[in-house]
C-alpha positions, 0 to 999 in steps of 0.5 A, spaced: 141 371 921 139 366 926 142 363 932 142 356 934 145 354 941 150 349 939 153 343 945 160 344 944 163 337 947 171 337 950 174 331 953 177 331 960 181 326 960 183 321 954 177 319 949 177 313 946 171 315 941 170 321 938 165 327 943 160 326 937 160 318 940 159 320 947 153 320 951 155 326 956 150 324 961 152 318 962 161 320 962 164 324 966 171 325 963 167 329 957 164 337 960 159 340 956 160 348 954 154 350 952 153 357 947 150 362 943 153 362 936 150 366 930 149 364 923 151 367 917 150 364 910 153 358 911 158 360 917 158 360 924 160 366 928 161 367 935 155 372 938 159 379 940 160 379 947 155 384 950 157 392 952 159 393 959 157 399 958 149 402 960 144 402 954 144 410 953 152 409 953 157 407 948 164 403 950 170 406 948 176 401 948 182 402 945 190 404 944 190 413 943 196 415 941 197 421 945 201 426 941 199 426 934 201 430 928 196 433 924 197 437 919 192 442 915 193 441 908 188 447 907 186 453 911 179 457 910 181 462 915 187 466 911 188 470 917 191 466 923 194 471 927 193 470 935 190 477 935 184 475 929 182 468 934 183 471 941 189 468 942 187 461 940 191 460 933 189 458 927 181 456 926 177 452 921 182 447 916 178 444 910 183 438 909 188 435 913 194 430 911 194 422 914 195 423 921 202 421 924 202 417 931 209 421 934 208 418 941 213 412 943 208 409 946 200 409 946 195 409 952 190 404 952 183 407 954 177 403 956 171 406 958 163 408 957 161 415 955 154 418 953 151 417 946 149 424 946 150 431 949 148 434 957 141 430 958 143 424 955 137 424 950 135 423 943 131 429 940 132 434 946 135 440 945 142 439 950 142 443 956 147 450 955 148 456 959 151 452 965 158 452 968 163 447 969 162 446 976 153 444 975 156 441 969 160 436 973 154 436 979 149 434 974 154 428 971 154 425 979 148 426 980 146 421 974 153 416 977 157 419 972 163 424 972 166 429 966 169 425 962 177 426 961 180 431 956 184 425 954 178 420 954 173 426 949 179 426 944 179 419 944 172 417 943 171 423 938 179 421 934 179 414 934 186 409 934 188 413 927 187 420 931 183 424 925 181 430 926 174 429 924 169 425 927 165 423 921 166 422 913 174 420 913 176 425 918 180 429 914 175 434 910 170 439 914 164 438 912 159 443 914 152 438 913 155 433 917 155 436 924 151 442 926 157 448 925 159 455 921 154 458 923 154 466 925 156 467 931 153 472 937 157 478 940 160 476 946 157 483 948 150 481 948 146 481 954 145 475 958 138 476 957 138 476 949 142 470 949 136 466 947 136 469 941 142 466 938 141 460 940 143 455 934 144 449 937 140 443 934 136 437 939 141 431 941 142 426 935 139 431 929 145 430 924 145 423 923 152 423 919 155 427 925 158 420 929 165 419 932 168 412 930 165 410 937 158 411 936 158 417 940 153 423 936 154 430 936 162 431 938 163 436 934 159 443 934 153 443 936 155 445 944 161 445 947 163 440 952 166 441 958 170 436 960 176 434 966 182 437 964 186 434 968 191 438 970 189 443 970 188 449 976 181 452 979 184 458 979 189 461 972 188 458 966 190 454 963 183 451 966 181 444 969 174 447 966 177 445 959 171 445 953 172 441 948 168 440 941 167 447 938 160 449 937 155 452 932 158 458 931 165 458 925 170 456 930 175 451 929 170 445 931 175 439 931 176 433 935 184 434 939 183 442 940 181 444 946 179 451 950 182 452 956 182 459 958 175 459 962 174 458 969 169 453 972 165 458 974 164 461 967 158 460 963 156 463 956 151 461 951 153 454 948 156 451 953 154 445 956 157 438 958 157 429 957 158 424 962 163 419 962 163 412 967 
């Protein structure tokens, strides 16, 4: 693939000759555009047009459609009583049907959100065990802010709003993102928690990337974001926490965990900045 820059000639006012005739130094009605093209095998290209976005962030643009029907054509947890996963439903889902847009209409979103988790780099391990309120402090503090509940789904969903964000989002995959493993007892001293750590460094599992480029959305850690709406003081939570962890839960892209106040912390908790 090479590029050339190619002088693109348009006449200002009526041309006798053709512009490949033209001496534009020397005729003012004829402009001179001057741009990049790319060529490839024997056609000629537009270059893209650059990221408006840092280089450690990925721009999400498009159309998300805020209500979407996704149904589980398979479950792996057969007990889906609200007592069995403290009142949050039905957990993991093996395969999904074709999504269904029901919303009328879409919201279109632009904006630029971190390529990994926490700190933002590849191979290290992502900061955990912090609430929501460092969560957001850390994010302006690098000139960021928590990203929208409705901006992580998107990023992590795409326009065909999938439930997974790797593969063809509709299959879990257990080797794709970091998931399904054991999980701690809730009851486990802060001090042991450590020991139960089974997160892996930012960017380790290379098949675990969202239609944006994003790594990591799914398990992993989970991910603090804005829920916007929300109240600081009862659930459900601004604080909301998106993307599941390591650990055999529902590790999807559209659920969201909304009953933790923005003091609480637990062992795989920790965030992603957007812009």
């Amino acid at each position: 693939m090479k590029k050339y820059v190619v002088p693109v000639f348009i006449c200002l006012s009526a041309c006798a000759t053709t512009a490949a005739h033209r001496d534009p130094a020397k005729d003012a009605s004829v402009a001179v555009d001057v741009t990049t093209v790319t060529v490839t095998g024997d056609s000629l290209v537009s270059a893209p047009e650059p990221s408006k976005c840092p280089s450690d962030m990925q721009e999400v643009s498009g159309d998300w459609c805020p209500n979407v029907e996704q149904k589980c054509l398979r479950w792996l947890d057969t007990d889906t009583r609200p007592e069995a996963n403290s009142g949050l439903g039905p957990m993991r889902c093996a395969e999904f049907a074709t999504p269904k847009c029901l919303s009328k209409t879409r919201k279109h979103m632009s904006f630029c959100m971190n390529t990994y988790e926490s700190q933002n780099v590849e191979g290290e391990m992502p900061a955990i065990t912090i609430d929501w309120f460092e969560s957001k402090a850390r994010c302006e503090a690098d000139g960021k802010r928590l990203c929208t509940a409705d901006e992580w789904t998107f990023a992590c969903e795409g326009p065909d709003g999938l439930p997974y964000p790797y593969g063809d989002g509709l299959h879990r995959d257990a080797d794709a993102c970091n998931i399904d493993h054991p999980s701690m007892d809730p009851s486990t001293p802060r001090s042991e928690w450590p020991k139960h750590n089974r997160s892996v460094a930012s960017g380790a599992m290379p098949g675990c990337v969202s239609w944006a480029g994003v790594h990591d959305m799914t398990g992993n850690i989970d991910e603090f974001v804005d829920n916007v709406g929300g109240s600081m003081e009862k659930a459900p939570f601004r604080s909301g926490l998106k993307g599941g962890y390591w650990g055999p839960v529902r590790t999807r892209c559209r659920p969201m965990t909304d009953v933790h106040g923005p003091t609480h912390s637990f062992y795989q908790q920790g965030y992603r900045c957007c812009k």
